[in-house]
C-alpha positions as CSV (number, residue, x, y, z in Angstrom):
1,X,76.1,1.9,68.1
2,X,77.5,4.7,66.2
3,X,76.8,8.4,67.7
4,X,76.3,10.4,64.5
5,X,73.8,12.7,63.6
6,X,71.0,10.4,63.3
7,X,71.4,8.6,66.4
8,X,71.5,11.9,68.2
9,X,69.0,13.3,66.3
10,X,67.0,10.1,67.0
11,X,67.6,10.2,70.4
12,X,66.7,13.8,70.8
13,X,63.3,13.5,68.9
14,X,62.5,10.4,71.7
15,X,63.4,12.7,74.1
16,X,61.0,15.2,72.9
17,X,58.1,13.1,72.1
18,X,58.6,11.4,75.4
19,X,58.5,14.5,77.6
20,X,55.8,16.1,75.8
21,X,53.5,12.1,76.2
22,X,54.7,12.2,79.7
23,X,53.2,16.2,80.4
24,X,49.9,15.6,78.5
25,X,49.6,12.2,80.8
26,X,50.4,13.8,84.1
27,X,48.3,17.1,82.8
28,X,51.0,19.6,82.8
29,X,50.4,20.1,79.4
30,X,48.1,23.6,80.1
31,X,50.2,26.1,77.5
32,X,52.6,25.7,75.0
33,X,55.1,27.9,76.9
34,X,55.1,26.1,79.6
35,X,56.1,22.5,78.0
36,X,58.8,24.6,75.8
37,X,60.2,25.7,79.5
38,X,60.0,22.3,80.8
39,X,61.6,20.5,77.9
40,X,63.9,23.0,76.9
41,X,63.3,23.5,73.0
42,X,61.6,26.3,71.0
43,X,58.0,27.7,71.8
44,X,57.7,27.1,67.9
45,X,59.0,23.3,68.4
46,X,56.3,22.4,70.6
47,X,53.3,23.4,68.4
48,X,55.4,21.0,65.7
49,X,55.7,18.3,67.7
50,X,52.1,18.6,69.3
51,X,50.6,18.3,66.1
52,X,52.3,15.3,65.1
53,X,51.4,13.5,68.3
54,X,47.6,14.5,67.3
55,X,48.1,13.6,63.5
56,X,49.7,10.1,64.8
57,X,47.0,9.7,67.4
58,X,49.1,9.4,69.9
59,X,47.2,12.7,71.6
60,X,43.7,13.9,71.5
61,X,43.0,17.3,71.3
62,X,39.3,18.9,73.1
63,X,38.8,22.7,73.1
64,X,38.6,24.2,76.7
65,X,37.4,27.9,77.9
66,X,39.0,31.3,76.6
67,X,40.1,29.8,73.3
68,X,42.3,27.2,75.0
69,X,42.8,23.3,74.3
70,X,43.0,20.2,76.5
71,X,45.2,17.9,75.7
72,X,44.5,13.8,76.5
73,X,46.7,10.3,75.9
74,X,45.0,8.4,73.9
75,X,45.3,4.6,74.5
76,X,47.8,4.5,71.3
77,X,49.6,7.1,73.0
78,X,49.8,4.9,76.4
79,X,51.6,2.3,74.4
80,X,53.8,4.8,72.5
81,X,54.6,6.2,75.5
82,X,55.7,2.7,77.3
83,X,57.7,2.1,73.8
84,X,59.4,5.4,73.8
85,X,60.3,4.7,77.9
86,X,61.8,1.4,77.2
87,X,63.6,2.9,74.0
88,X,65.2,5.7,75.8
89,X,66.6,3.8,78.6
90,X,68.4,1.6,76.1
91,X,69.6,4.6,74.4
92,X,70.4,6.0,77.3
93,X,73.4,3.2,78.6
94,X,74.5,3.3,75.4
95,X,75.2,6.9,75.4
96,X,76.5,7.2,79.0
97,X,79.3,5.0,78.0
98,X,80.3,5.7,74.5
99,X,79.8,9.8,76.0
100,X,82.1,9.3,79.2
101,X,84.8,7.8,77.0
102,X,84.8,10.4,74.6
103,X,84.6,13.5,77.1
104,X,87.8,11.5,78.7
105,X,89.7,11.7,75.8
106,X,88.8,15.5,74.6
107,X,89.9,16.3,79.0
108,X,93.1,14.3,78.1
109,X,94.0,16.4,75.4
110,X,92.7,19.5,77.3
111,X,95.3,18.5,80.3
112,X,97.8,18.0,77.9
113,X,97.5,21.2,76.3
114,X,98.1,22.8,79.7
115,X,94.4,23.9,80.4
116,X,92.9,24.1,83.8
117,X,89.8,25.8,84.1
118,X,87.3,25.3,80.9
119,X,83.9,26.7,80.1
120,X,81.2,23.5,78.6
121,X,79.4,25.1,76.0
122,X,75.6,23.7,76.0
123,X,73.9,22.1,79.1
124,X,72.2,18.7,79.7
125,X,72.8,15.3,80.0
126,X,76.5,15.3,78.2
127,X,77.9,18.4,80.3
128,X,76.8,16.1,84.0
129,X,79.1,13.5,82.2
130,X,81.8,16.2,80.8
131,X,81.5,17.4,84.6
132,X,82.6,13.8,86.0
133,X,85.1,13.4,83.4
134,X,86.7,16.8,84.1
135,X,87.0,16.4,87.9
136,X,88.6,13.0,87.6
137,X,91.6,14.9,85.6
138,X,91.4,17.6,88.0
139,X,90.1,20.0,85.7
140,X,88.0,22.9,87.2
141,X,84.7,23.6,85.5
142,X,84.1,27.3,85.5
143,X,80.9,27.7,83.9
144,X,78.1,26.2,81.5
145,X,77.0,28.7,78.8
146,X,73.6,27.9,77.2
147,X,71.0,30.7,76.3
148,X,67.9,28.0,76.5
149,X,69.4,25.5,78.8
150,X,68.1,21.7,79.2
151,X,67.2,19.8,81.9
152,X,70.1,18.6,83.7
153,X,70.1,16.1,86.9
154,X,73.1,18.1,89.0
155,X,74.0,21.1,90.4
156,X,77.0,22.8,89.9
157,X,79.1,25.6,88.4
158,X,77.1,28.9,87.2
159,X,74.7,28.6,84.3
160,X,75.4,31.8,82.0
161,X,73.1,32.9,78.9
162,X,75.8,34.0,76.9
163,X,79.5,34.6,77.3
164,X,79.9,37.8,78.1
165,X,80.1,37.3,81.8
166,X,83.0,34.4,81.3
167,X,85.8,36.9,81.8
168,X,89.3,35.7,80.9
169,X,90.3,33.6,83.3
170,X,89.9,30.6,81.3
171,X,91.8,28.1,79.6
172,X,89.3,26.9,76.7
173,X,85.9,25.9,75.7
174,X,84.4,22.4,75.4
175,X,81.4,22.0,73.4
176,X,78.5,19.2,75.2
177,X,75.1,20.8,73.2
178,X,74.1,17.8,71.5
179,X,71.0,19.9,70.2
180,X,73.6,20.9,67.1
181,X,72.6,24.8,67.4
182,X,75.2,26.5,64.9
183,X,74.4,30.0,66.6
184,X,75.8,29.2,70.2
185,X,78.6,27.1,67.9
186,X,79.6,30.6,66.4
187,X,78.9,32.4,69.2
188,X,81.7,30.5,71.2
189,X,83.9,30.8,68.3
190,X,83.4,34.4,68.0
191,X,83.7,35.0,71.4
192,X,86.7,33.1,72.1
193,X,88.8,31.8,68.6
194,X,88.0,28.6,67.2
195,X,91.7,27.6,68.2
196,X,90.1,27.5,72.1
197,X,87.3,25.4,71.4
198,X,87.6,21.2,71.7
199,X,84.9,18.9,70.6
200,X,83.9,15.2,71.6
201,X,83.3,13.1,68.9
202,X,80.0,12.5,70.0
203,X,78.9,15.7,69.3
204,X,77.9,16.0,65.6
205,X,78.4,19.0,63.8
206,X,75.4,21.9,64.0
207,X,73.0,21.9,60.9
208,X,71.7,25.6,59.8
209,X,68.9,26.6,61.9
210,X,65.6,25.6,60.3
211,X,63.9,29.1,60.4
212,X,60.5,27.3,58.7
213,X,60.2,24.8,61.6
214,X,61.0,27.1,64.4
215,X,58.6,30.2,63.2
216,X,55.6,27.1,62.3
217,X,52.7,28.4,64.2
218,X,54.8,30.9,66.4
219,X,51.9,33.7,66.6
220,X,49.2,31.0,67.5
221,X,48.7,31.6,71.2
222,X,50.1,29.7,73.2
223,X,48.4,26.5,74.3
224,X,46.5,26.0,70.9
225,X,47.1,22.8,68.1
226,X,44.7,23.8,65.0
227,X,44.3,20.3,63.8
């Protein structure tokens, strides 16, 4: 299974959905802000991807008090859900290996190259396995730099919004945003020369942000799908 674009792209949309099923089931799904916080994207992405859900029937939509909406599984969504779980897990062995061998190789060349302590640009699932990876070589992880960081499933080294408070005691950069986000791409590069800056090749390549999608719906308040 090949890691391009569309497999991560894929995988990230599962993701997505998933979380979002998962939230309306369990009933955390009370503002729009509040799943954006929970599943790490865009205010703006969540109003996309809740209407979707509702135009696939996969969630039904009731209007509640103060000009808020409930949000319900419906039983497609149930099964979609149970599909989507099933799916991601695959997914998921399937990245963890084909992820751990490419971080190893992109820390080989980083050792080689004489570098020590290294920042991960972009937090989640990737940097936990760029973290392993790195501490088997004896590399020192100094920091994670993401402005709207994801979910990840270990502590660590310091979560920073922005790479200002880096410093310059440090050797290099390795990307691990699988989200493709070309700002915090050129914001590492600006910050710190594109010749400091290694990249696993399963990371694809950032697209240019999609200003229509993220700004869709963005001044509805929050916790509202017009259907």
């Amino acid at each position: 299974m090949a890691l391009g674009n569309f497999d991560t792209n894929s995988r990230e949309n599962t993701r997505i959905t998933l979380g979002l099923l998962e939230a309306v089931e369990a009933g955390k799904a009370r503002t729009q802000r509040g799943l954006a916080v929970d599943l790490g994207i865009a205010l703006g992405l969540v109003n996309v991807y809740l209407k979707r859900c509702v135009k696939k029937g996969l969630v039904k939509v009731s209007e509640a008090p103060a000009r808020r909406f409930a949000y319900y599984l419906t039983p497609q969504g149930f099964a979609e859900k149970s599909r989507l779980t099933a799916e991601f897990l695959s997914w998921s062995l399937t990245f963890f290996r084909q992820a751990k061998e490419s971080c190893g190789r992109v820390f080989d060349q980083a050792h080689a190259l004489g570098w020590r302590r290294i920042v991960l640009v972009g937090s989640g699932d990737l940097a936990d396995i760029a973290r392993i990876c790195a501490t088997d070589r004896g590399l020192v992880i100094v920091a994670i730099v993401d402005p709207r960081p994801a979910n990840s499933s270990a502590a660590g080294p310091p979560l920073l919004h922005n790479f200002d408070a880096i410093g310059t005691d440090i050797d290099g950069l390795v990307v691990t945003d699988l989200a493709c986000r070309q700002d915090l791409r050129a914001a590492a590069e600006h910050a710190f020369g594109r010749q400091r800056i290694l990249i696993p090749s399963v990371v694809p390549a950032p697209a240019p942000e999609d200003h229509a999608t993220v700004n869709f719906a963005v001044n509805e308040p929050a916790g509202e799908v017009s259907t």
